[in-house]
C-alpha positions in Angstrom: -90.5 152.9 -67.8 -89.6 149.3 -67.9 -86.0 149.7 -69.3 -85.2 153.0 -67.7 -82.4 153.3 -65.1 -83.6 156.5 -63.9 -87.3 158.6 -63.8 -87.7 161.7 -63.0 -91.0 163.7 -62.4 -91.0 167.3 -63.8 -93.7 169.8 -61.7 -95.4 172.8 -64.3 -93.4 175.1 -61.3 -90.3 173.8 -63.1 -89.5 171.9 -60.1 -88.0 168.0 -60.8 -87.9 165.1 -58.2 -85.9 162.1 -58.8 -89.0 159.1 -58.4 -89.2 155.8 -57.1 -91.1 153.2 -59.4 -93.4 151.3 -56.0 -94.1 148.7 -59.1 -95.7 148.4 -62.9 -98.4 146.2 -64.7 -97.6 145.5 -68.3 -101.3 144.2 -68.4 -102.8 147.5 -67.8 -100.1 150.0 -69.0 -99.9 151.8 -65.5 -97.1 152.0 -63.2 -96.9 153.5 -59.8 -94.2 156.4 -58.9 -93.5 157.5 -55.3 -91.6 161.1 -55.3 -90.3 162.7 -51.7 -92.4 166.0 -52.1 -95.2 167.9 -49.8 -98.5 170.4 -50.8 -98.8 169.6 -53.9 -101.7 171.1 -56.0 -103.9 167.6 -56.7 -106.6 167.1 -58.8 -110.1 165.6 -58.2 -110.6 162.0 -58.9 -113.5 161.4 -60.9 -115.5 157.8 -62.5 -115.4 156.5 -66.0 -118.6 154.7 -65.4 -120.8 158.1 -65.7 -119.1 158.9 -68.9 -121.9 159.6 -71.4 -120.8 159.4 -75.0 -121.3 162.3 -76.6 -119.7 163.7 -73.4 -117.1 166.3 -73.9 -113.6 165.5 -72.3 -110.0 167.5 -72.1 -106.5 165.9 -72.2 -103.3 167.5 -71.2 -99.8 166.0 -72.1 -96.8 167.1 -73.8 -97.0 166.4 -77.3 -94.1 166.3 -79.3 -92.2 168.1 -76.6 -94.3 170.7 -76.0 -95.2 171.1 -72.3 -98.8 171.6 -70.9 -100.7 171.2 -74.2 -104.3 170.7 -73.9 -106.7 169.1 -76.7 -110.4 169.0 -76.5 -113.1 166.4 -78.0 -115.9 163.9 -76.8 -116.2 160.2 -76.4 -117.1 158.7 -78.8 -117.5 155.0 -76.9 -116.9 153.1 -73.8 -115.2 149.6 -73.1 -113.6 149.6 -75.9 -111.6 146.6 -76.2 -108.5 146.7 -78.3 -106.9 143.0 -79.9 -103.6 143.5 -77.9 -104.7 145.0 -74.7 -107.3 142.5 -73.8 -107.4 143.9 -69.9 -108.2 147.2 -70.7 -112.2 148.2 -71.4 -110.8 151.8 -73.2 -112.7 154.9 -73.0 -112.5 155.9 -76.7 -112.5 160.1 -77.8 -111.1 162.3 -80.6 -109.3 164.3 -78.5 -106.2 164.7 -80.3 -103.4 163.0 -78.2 -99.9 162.7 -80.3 -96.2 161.2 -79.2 -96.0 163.0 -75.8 -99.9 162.7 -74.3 -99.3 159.0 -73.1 -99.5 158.9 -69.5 -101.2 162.4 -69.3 -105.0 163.1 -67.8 -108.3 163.0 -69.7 -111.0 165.6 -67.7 -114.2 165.5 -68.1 -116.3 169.1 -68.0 -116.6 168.5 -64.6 -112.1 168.8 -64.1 -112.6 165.5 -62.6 -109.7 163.0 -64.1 -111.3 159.9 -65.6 -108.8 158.5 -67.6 -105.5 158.4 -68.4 -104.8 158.6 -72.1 -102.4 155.9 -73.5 -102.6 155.2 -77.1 -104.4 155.7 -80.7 -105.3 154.1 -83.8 -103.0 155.2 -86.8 -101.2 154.7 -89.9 -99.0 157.5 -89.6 -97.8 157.3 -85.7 -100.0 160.8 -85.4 -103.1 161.7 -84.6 -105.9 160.5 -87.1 -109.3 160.8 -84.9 -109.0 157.8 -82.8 -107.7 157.9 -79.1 -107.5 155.3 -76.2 -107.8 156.1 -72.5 -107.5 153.9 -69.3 -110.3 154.1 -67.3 -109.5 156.1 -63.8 -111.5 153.1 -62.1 -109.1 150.6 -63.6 -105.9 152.8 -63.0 -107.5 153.5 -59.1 -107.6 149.6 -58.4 -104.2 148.6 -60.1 -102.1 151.5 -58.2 -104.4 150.6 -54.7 -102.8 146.8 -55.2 -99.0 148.4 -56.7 -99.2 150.1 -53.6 -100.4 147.8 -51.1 -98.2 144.5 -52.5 -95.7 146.1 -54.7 -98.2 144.5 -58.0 -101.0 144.1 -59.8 -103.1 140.8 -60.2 -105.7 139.8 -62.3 -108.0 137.1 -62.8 -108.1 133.9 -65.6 -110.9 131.4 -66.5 -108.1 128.9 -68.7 -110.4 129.0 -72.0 -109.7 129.6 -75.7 -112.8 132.2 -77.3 -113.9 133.1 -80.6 -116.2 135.8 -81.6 -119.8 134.9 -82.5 -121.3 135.2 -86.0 -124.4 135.0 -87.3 -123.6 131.7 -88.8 -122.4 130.4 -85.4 -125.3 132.1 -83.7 -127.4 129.4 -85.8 -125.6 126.7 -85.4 -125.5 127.3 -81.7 -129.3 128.3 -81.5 -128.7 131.4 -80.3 -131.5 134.5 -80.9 -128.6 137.0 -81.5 -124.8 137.0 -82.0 -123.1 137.6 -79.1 -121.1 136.3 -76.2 -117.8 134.5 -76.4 -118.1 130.9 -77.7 -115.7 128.7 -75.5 -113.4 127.0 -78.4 -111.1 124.9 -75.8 -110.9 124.6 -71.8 -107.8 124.4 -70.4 -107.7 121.0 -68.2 -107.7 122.4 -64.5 -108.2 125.1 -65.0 -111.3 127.3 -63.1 -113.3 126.6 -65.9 -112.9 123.2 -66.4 -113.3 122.8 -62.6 -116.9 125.5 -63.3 -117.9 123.0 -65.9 -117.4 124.8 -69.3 -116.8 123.2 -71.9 -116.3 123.6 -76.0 -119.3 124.7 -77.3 -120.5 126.8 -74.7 -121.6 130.4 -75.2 -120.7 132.8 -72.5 -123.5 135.7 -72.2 -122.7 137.1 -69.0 -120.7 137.6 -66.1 -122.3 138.3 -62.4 -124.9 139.7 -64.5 -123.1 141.8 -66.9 -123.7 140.9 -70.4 -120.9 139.7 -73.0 -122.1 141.0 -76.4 -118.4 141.0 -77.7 -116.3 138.1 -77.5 -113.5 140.7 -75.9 -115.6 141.7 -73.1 -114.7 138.7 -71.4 -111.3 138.9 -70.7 -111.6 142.9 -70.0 -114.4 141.3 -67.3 -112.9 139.0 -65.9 -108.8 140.8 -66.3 -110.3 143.0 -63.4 -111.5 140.3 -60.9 -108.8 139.0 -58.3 -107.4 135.7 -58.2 -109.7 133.7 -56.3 -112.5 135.7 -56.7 -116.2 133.8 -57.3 -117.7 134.6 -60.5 -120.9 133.7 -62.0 -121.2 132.8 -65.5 -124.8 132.3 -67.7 -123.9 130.2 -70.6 -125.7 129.0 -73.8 -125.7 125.8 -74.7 -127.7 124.5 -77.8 -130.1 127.3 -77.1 -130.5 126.4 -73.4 -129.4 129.4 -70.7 -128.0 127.9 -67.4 -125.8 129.6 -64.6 -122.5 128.8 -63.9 -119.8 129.4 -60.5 -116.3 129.4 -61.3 -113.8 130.4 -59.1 -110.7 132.6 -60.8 -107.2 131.7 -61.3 -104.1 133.6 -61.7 -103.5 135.7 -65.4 -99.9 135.7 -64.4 -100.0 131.8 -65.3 -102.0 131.9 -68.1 -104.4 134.6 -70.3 -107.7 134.0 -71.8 -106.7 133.1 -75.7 -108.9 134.5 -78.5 -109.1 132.3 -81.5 -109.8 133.3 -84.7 -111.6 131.8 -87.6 -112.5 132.7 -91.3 -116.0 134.2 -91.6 -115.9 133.4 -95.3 -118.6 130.6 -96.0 -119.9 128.6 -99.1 -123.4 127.8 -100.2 -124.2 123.7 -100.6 -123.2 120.1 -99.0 -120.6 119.8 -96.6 -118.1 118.8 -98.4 -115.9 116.6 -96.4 -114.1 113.5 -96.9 -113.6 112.0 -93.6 -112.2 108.9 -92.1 -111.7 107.3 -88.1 -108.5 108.5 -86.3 -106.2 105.7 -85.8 -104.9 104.8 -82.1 -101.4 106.5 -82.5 -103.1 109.3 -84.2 -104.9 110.0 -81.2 -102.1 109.7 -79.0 -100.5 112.1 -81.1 -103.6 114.5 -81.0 -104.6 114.4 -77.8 -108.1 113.2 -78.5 -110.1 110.2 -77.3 -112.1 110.5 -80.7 -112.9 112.9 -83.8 -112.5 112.1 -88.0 -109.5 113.0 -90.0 -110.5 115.5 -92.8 -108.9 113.2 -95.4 -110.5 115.9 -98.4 -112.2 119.1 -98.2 -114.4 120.6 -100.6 -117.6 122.7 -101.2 -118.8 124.9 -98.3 -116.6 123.2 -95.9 -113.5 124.4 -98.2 -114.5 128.1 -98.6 -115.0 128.2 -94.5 -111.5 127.3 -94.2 -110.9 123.5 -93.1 -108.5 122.0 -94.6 -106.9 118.2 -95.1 -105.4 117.2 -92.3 -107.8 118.4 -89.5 -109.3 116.6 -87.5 -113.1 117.2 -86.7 -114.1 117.0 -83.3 -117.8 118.4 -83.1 -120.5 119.8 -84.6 -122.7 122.2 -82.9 -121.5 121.1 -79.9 -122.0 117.6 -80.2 -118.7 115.2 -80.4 -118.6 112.7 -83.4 -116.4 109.6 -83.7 -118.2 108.4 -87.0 -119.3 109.9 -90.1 -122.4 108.7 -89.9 -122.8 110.5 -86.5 -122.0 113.7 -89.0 -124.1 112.8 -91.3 -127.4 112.8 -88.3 -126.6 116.0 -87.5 -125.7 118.0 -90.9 -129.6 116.3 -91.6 -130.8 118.1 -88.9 -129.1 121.7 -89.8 -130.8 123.5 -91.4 -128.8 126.6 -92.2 -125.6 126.3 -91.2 -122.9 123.8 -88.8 -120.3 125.1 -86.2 -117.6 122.3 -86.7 -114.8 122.5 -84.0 -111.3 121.2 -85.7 -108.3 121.0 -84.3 -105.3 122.2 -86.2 -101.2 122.1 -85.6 -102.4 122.0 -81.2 -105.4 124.4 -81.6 -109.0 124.3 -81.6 -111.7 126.3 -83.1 -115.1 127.1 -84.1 -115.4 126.7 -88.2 -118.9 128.3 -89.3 -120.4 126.3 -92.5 -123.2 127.9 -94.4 -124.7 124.6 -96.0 -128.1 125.9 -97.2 
């Protein structure tokens, strides 16, 4: 669609109609067309959110060319987010959907359309069991805003987020892994101006609950820009509520970081030393310890020489004996945030 100097729309009467893009959103997959046509047959709309899974659903597409094909399966899970399409909450099925069923309906038993199938999970380019569909919900509210303003918008809290582990979930005192530990906040952006900060766990948005770290951005993608949200954090095991209001996505996403999960048994392992003044100019940082040496557990987690250590647990340090206090007062495991070549993250240490 994007590169195409011309779209047509082809009807199963073998009818074709030359079609006007109203607008796309790369963020979504879906694109508007407007074709100059009257009493057409239509299909009922129906809702993703009464999906069961288990559910049996129906797509129809052309698949490798051949018109009007139609595949049958059942969902096998909902909001499902994907690492590249962090807007999209999927509706997962086997309903096998090849080269061709992109863009086509997914029914449900009812021959209500709740989705519109767009892509699967193979290492062959075919079908192996795993298909993705948009949401009818999502694809409603994207084409209601193509068609009002000609594009989509969505929403942006300006944070960098990291999934949560069981090591972090100790570190962080928190009674289960879940949520979207805030690695870095963005400097005006809504969530600096909400309050957030590194270290904070996100658990829910206007009361929906963040087990994985990618339900955030699929939350918060489908909010408008300037929309009020409100946001229950964790921080060192304490829940309190949060108001942020949202920015614009098309300035900036939500970043995921990633980290090692790999962790050691023993001591810390560091060998650490005071940033200089121009080495905190060049950072960026008011304070933190250079990783001079890295060894032990802190090694097999993933720091290396050269970091700089910001936190741990939360808690800034500008000393090692500051590190020292509260590596005494672990007694499992440390989240240490480093920053590395610009970015920060969560590091989980297993120390006993």
């Amino acid at each position: 669609m994007r590169d195409a100097n011309e779209v047509m729309v082809k009807l199963t009467a073998r009818r074709a109609f030359q079609a006007k893009v109203l607008g796309t959103d790369p963020k979504t997959d879906v694109a508007v067309l407007k074709i100059d046509a009257k009493n057409l047959p239509v299909v009922p709309i129906g809702s993703a959110r009464n999906l069961k899974v288990g559910e049996w659903v129906l797509a129809i597409g052309s698949p490798y060319g051949f018109d009007n094909s139609v595949s049958a399966g059942v969902v096998s899970a909902k909001d499902r987010s994907l690492p590249d399409d962090s807007y999209v909450p999927f509706i997962q099925t086997d309903v096998a959907v090849n080269p061709g069923n992109s863009g086509g309906p997914l029914f449900n038993s009812r021959g209500e359309v709740v989705g519109i199938n767009s892509q699967i999970y193979s290492q062959t380019g075919s079908y192996q069991g795993l298909s993705f569909a948009i949401p009818i919900d999502l694809v409603t509210k994207v084409k209601d805003q193509i068609v009002a303003t000609g594009k989509a918008s969505h929403a942006r809290l300006g944070i960098a987020i990291q999934e949560v582990n069981q090591t972090l979930a100790d570190s962080f005192k928190l009674d289960k892994p879940e949520g979207a530990l805030v690695a870095s906040v963005e400097k005006g952006s809504p969530a600096d101006k909400a309050g957030l900060k590194s270290g904070d766990v996100i658990r829910m948005v206007d009361g929906q609950p963040i087990i994985a770290s990618s339900d955030l951005p699929a939350l918060i993608g489908q909010d408008a820009p300037g929309q009020k949200v409100t946001l229950e954090r964790g921080r060192q095991g304490r829940p309190e509520e949060l108001t942020a209001h949202l920015g614009d996505a098309t300035e900036k996403a939500i970043k995921s970081a990633k980290a090692d999960d790999t962790v050691g048994k023993g001591k810390l392992g560091l060998a650490l030393r005071q940033l200089q003044p121009q080495e905190k100019r060049d950072a960026g940082v008011d304070g933190g310890l250079v990783v001079e040496d890295a060894g032990g557990a802190a090694a097999m987690a993933g720091v290396q020489p050269g970091d700089v250590l910001l936190a741990i647990n939360g808690k800034p340090v500008t000393n090692i004996e500051q590190v020292r206090e509260i590596v005494a007062k672990s007694a499992k495991s440390v989240a240490l945030l480093i920053q590395r070549d610009g970015n920060t993250i969560f590091v989980p240490v297993r120390i006993g």
